[in-house]
KEKE-3310 file (N, C-alpha, C; in steps of 0.2 Angstrom, whole numbers, plus 5000, padded with zeros to 4 digits):
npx = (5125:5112:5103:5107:5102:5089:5086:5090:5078:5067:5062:5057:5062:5050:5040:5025:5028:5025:5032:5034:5045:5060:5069:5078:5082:5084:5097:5106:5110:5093:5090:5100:5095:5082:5086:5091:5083:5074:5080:5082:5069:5066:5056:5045:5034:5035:5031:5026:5019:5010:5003:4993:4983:4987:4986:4979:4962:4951:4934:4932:4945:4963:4969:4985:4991:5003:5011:5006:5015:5020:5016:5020:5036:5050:5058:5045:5043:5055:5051:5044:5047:5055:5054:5053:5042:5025:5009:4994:4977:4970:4964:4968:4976:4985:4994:5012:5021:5030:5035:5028:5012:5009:4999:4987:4987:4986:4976:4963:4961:4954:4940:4937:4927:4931:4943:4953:4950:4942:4943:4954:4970:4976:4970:4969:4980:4978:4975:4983:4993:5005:5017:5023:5034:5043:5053:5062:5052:5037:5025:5015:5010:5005:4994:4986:4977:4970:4960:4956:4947:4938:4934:4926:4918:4919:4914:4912:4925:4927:4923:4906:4902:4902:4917:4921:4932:4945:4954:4970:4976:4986:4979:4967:4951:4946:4933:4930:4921:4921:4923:4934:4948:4940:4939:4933:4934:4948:4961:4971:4970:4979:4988:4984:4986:5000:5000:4996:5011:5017:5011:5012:5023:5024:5016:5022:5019:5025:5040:5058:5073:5086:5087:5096:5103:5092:5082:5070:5053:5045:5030:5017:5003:4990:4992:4990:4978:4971:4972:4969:4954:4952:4954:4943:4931:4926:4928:4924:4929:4939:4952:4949:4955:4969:4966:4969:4970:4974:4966:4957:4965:4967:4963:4968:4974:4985:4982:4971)
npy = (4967:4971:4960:4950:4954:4958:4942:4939:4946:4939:4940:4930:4925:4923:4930:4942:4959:4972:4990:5002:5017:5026:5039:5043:5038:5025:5027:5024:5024:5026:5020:5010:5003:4998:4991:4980:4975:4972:4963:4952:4948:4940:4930:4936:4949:4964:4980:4997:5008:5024:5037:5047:5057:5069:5078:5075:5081:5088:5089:5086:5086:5079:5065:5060:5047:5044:5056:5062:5065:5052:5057:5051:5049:5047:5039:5032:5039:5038:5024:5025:5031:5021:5013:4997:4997:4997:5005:5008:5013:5021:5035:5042:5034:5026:5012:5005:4992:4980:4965:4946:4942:4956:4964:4959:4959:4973:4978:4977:4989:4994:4996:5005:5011:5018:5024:5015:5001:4985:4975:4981:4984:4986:4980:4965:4963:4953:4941:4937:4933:4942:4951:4966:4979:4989:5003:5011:5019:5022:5012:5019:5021:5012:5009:4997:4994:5004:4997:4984:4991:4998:4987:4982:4990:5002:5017:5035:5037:5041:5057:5065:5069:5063:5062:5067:5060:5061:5050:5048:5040:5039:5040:5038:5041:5038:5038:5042:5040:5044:5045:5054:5051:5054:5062:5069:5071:5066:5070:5063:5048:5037:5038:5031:5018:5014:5009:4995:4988:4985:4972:4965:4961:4952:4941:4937:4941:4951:4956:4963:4971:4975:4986:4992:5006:5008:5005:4993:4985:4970:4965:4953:4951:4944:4938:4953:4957:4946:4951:4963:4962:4954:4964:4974:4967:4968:4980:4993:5004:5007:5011:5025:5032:5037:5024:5011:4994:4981:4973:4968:4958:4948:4934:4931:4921:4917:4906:4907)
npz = (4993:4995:4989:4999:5012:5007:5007:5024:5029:5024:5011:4995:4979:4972:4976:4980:4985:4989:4990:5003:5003:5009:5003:5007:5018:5015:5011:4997:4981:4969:4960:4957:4967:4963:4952:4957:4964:4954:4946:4960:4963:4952:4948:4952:4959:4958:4967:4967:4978:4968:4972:4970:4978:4983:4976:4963:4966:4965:4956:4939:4939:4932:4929:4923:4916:4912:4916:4927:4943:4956:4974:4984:4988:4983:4979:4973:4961:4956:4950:4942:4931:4927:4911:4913:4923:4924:4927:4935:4932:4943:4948:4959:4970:4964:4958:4952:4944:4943:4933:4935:4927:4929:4922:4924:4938:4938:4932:4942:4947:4938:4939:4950:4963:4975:4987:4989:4985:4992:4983:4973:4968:4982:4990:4983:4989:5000:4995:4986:4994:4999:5003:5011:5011:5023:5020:5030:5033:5043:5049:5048:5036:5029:5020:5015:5025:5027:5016:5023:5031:5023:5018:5030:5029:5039:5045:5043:5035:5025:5012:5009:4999:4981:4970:4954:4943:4930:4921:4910:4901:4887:4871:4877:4890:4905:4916:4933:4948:4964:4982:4993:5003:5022:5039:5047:5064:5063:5055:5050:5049:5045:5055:5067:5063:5066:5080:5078:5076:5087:5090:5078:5077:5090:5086:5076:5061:5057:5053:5056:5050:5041:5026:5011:5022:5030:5045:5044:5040:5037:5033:5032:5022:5022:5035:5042:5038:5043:5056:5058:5055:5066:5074:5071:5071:5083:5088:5079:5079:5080:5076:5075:5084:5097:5104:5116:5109:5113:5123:5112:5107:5116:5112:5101:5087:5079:5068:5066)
capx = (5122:5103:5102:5108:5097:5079:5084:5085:5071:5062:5058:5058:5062:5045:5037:5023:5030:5025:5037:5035:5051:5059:5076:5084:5085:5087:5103:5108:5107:5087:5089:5103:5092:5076:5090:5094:5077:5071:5086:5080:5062:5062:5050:5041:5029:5037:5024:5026:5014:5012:4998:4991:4979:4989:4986:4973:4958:4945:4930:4933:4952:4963:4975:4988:4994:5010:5014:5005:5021:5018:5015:5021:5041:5055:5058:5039:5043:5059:5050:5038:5051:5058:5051:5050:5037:5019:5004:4987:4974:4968:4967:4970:4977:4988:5002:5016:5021:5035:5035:5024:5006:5008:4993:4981:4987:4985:4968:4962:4961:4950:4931:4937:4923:4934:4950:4956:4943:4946:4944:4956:4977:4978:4962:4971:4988:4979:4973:4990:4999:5007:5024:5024:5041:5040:5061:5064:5047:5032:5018:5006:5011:5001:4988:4984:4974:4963:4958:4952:4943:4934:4928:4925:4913:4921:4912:4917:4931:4925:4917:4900:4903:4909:4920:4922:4941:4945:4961:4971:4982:4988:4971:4960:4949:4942:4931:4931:4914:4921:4924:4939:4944:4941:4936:4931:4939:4955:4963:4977:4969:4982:4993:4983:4988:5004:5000:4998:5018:5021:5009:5011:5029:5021:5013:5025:5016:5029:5048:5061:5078:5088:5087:5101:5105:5087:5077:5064:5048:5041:5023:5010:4995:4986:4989:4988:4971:4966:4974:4965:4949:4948:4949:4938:4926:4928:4927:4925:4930:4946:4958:4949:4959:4974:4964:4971:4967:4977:4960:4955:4969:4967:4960:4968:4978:4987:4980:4960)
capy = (4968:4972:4952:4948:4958:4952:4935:4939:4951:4935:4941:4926:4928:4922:4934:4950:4962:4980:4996:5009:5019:5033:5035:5048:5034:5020:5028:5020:5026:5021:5017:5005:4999:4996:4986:4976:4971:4968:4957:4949:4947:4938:4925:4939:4953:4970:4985:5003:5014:5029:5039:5056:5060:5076:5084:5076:5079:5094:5089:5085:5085:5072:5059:5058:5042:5045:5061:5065:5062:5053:5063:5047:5048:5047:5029:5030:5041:5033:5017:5028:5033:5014:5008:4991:4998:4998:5010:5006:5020:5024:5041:5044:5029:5023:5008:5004:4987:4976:4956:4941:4943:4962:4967:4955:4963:4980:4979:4977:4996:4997:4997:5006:5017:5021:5026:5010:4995:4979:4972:4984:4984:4986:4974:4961:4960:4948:4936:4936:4932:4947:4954:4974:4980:4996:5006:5017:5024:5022:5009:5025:5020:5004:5010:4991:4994:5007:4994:4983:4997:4998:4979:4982:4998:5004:5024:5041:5037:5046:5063:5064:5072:5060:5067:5067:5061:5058:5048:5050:5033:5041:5044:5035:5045:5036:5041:5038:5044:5042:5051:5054:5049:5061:5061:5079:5071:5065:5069:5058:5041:5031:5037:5026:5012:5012:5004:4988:4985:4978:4965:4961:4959:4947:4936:4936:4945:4957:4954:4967:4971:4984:4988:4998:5005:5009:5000:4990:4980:4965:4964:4947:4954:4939:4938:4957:4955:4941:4954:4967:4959:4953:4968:4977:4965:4967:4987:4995:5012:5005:5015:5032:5036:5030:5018:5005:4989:4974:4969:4963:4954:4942:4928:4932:4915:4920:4904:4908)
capz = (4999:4994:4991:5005:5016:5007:5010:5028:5030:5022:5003:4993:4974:4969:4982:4976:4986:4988:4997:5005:5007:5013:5000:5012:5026:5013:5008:4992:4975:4971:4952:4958:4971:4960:4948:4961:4967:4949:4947:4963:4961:4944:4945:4959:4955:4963:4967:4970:4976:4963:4972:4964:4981:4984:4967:4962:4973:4964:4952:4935:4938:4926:4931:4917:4920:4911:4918:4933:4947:4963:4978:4990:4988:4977:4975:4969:4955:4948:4948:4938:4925:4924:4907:4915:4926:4922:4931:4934:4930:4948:4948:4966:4973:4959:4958:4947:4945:4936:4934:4933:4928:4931:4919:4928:4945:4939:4930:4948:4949:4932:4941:4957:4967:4980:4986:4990:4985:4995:4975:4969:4970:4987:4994:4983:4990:5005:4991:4982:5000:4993:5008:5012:5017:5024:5020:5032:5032:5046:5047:5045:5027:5026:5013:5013:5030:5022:5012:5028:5033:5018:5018:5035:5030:5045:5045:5045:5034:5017:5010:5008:4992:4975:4966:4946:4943:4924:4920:4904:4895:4882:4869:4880:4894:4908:4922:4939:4954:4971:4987:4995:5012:5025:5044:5052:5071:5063:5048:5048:5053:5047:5059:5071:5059:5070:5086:5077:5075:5092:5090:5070:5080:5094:5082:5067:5058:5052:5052:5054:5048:5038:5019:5012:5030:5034:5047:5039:5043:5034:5034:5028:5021:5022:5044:5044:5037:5048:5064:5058:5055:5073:5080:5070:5074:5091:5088:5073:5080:5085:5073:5076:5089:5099:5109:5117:5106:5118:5124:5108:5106:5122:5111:5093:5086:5069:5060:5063)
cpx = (5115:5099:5102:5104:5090:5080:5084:5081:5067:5058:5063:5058:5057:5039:5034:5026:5030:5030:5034:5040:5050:5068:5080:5085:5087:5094:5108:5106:5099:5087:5092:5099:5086:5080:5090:5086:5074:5077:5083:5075:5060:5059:5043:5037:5032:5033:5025:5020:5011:5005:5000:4984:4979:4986:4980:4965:4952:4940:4933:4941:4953:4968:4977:4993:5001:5014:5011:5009:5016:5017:5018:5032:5043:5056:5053:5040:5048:5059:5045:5043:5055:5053:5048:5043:5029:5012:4996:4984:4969:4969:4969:4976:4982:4994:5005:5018:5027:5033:5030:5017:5002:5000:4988:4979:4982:4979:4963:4958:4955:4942:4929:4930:4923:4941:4956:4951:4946:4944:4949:4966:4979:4974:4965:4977:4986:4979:4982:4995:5005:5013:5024:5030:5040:5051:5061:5056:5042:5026:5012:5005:5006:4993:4983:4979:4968:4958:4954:4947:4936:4929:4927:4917:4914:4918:4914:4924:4931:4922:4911:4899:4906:4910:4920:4928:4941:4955:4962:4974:4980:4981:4968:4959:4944:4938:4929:4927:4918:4923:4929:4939:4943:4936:4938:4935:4946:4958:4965:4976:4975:4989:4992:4985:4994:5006:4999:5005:5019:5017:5009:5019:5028:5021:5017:5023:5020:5035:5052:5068:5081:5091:5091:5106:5099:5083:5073:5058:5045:5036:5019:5005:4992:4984:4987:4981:4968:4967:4971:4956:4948:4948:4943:4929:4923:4925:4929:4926:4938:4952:4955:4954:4965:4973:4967:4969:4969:4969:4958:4960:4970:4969:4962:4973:4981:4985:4973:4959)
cpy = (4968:4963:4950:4950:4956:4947:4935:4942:4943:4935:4935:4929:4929:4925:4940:4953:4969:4983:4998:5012:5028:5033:5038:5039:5027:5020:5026:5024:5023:5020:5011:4998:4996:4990:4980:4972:4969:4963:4949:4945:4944:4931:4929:4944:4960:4977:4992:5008:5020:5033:5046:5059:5068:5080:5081:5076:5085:5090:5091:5085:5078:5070:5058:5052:5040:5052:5065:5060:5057:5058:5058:5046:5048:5043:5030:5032:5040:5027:5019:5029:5026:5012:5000:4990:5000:5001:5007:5014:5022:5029:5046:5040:5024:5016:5005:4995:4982:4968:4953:4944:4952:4967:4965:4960:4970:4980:4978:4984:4999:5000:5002:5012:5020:5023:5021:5001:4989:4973:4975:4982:4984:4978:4967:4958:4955:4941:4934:4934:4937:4950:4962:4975:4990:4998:5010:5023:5020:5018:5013:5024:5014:5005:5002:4991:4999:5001:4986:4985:4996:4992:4979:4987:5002:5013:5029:5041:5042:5052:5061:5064:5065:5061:5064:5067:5059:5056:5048:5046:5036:5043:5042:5040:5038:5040:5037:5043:5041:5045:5049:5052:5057:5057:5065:5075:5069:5063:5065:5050:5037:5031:5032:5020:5011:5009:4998:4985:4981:4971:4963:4957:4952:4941:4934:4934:4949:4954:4960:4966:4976:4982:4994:5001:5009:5003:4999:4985:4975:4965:4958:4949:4950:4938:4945:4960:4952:4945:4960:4968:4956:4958:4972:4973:4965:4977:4990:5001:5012:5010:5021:5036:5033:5026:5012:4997:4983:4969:4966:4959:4948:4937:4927:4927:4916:4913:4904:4909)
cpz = (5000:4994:4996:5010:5013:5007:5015:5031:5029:5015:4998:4984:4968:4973:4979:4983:4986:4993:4997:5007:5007:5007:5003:5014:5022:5010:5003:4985:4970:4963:4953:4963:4967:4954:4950:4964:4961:4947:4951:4965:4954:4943:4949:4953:4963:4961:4971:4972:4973:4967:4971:4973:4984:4981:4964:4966:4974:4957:4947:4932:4935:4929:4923:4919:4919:4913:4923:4940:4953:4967:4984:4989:4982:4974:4970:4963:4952:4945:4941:4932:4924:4920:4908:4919:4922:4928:4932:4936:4939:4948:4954:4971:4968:4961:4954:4948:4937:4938:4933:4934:4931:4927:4923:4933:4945:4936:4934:4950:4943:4936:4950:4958:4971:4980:4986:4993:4987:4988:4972:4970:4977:4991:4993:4987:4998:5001:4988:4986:4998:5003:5007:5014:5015:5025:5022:5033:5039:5046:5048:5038:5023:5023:5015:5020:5029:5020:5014:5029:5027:5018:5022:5035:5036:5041:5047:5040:5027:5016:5008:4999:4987:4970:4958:4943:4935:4923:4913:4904:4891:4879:4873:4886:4897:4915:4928:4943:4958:4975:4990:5002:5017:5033:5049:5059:5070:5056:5047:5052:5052:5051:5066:5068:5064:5075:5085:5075:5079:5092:5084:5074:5083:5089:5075:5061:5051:5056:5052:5052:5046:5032:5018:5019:5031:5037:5045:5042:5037:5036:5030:5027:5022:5030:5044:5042:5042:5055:5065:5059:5061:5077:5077:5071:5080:5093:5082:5072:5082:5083:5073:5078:5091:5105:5110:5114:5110:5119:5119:5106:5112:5119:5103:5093:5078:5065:5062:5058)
residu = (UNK:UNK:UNK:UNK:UNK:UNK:UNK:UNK:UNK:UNK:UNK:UNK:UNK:UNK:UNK:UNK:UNK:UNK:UNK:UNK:UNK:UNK:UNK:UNK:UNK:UNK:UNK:UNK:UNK:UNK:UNK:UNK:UNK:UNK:UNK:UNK:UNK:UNK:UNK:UNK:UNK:UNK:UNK:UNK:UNK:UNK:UNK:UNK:UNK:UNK:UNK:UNK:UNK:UNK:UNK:UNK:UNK:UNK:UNK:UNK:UNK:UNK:UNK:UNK:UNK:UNK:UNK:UNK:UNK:UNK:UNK:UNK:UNK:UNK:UNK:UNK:UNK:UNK:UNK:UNK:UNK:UNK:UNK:UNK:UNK:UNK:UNK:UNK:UNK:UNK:UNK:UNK:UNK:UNK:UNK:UNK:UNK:UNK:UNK:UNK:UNK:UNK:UNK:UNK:UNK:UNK:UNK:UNK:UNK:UNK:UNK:UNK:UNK:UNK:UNK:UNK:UNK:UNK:UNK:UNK:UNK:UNK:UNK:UNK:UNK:UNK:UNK:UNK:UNK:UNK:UNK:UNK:UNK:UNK:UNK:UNK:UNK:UNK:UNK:UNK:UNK:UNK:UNK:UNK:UNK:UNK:UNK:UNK:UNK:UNK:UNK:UNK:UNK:UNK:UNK:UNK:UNK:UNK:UNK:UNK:UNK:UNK:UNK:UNK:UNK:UNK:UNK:UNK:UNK:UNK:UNK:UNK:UNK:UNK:UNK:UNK:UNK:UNK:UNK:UNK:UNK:UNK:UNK:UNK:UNK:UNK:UNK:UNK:UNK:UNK:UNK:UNK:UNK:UNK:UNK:UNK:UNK:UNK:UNK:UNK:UNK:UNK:UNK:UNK:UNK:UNK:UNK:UNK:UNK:UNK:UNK:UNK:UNK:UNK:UNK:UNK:UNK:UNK:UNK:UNK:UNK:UNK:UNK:UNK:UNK:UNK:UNK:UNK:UNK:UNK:UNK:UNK:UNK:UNK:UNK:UNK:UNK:UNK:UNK:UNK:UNK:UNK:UNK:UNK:UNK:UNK:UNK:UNK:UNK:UNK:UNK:UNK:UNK:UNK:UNK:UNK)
# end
């Protein structure tokens, strides 16, 4: 069934790949389903998001990279406990990742000075033309739009303050300076992340479908870059609030 359903979502076997799910709504046993997609995925690069922003997020606190949990899901944390999966040492913003070229991917995250560097695991997955399917879960989930933002320098998004985070791989000890996000008029910005659906929809952008028996979205990082990027240039206030963005999209052509 799980085959069948990401071929027509649109996930191709040689496709990177990141979820975000929900495992309630995806209904299925998630070890089986993680089998099934590494199965599926094997000429691919499949990517979990493994964040620690919950738990770790106090001066001189340690990111243990084999034993501090996710904070975003369950799925995240039994990809975390698959040996075939591997972590990168972000200490806030972490992702797991199994398949081709996964060291590469994940050493991405080694020089970050943020929460979500548009050089880092997130920022790349436009370069990589890298597919987001969101299971059962919210496109408030799209991290990867954060990380727009950030190349955008969009303001207001961070603490003044930067923090002192140290990550643990085994004997090794790294350190990590950076501020976390934050924005005194709206804590939960990326909940405005979700007025972009019906136009990732319009433009085919994003795809949907249903995974397991959760409805699901296909996302292209690559256009949702490019659809991001026109409005922020247009308004670079645009995801503060939940401002009607349409107007910037009169003139937007998904191959600019």
């Amino acid at each position: 069934m799980i085959k069948d359903q990401l071929e027509k979502i649109g996930i191709n076997n040689n496709d990177t790949l990141m979820i975000h799910s929900s495992l309630k709504a995806l209904g299925i046993d998630g070890r089986d389903f993680i089998d099934e997609l590494c199965a599926y995925l094997n000429d691919g690069l499949l990517i979990f998001p493994t964040h620690t922003w919950g738990i770790i997020k106090e001066d001189n606190q340690v990111f243990d990279v084999d034993g501090t949990p996710s904070n975003v899901g369950m799925l995240t944390n039994i990809a975390l406990n698959d040996r075939r999966f591997k972590r990168s040492l972000h200490p806030t913003h972490s992702v797991c990742a199994y398949g081709k070229n996964k060291d590469k991917y994940l050493a991405c995250d080694l020089n970050a000075k943020t929460p979500v560097s548009p050089k880092g695991c997130f920022g790349v997955l436009k370069d990589l033309r890298a597919k987001i399917l969101f299971i059962g879960a919210p496109l408030s989930k799209n991290t990867f739009v954060h990380s727009i933002e950030e190349a955008y320098n969009v303001p207001n998004r961070f603490t003044e303050h930067i923090y002192h985070f140290i990550t643990k791989n085994g004997d090794e000890k790294l350190d990590y300076y950076m501020p976390r996000h934050f924005n005194k008029d709206c804590p939960h910005i990326s909940d405005n992340y979700e007025k972009l659906l019906p136009y990732m929809l319009k433009y085919g952008i994003a795809g949907e479908g249903t995974i397991g028996y959760a409805k699901s979205y296909l996302v292209d990082a690559f256009y949702c870059y490019k659809l991001v990027s026109h409005i922020l240039i247009r308004d670079i206030h645009a995801f503060d609030d939940q401002r009607d963005i349409a107007k910037y999209l009169n003139d937007f052509k998904k191959e600019e």
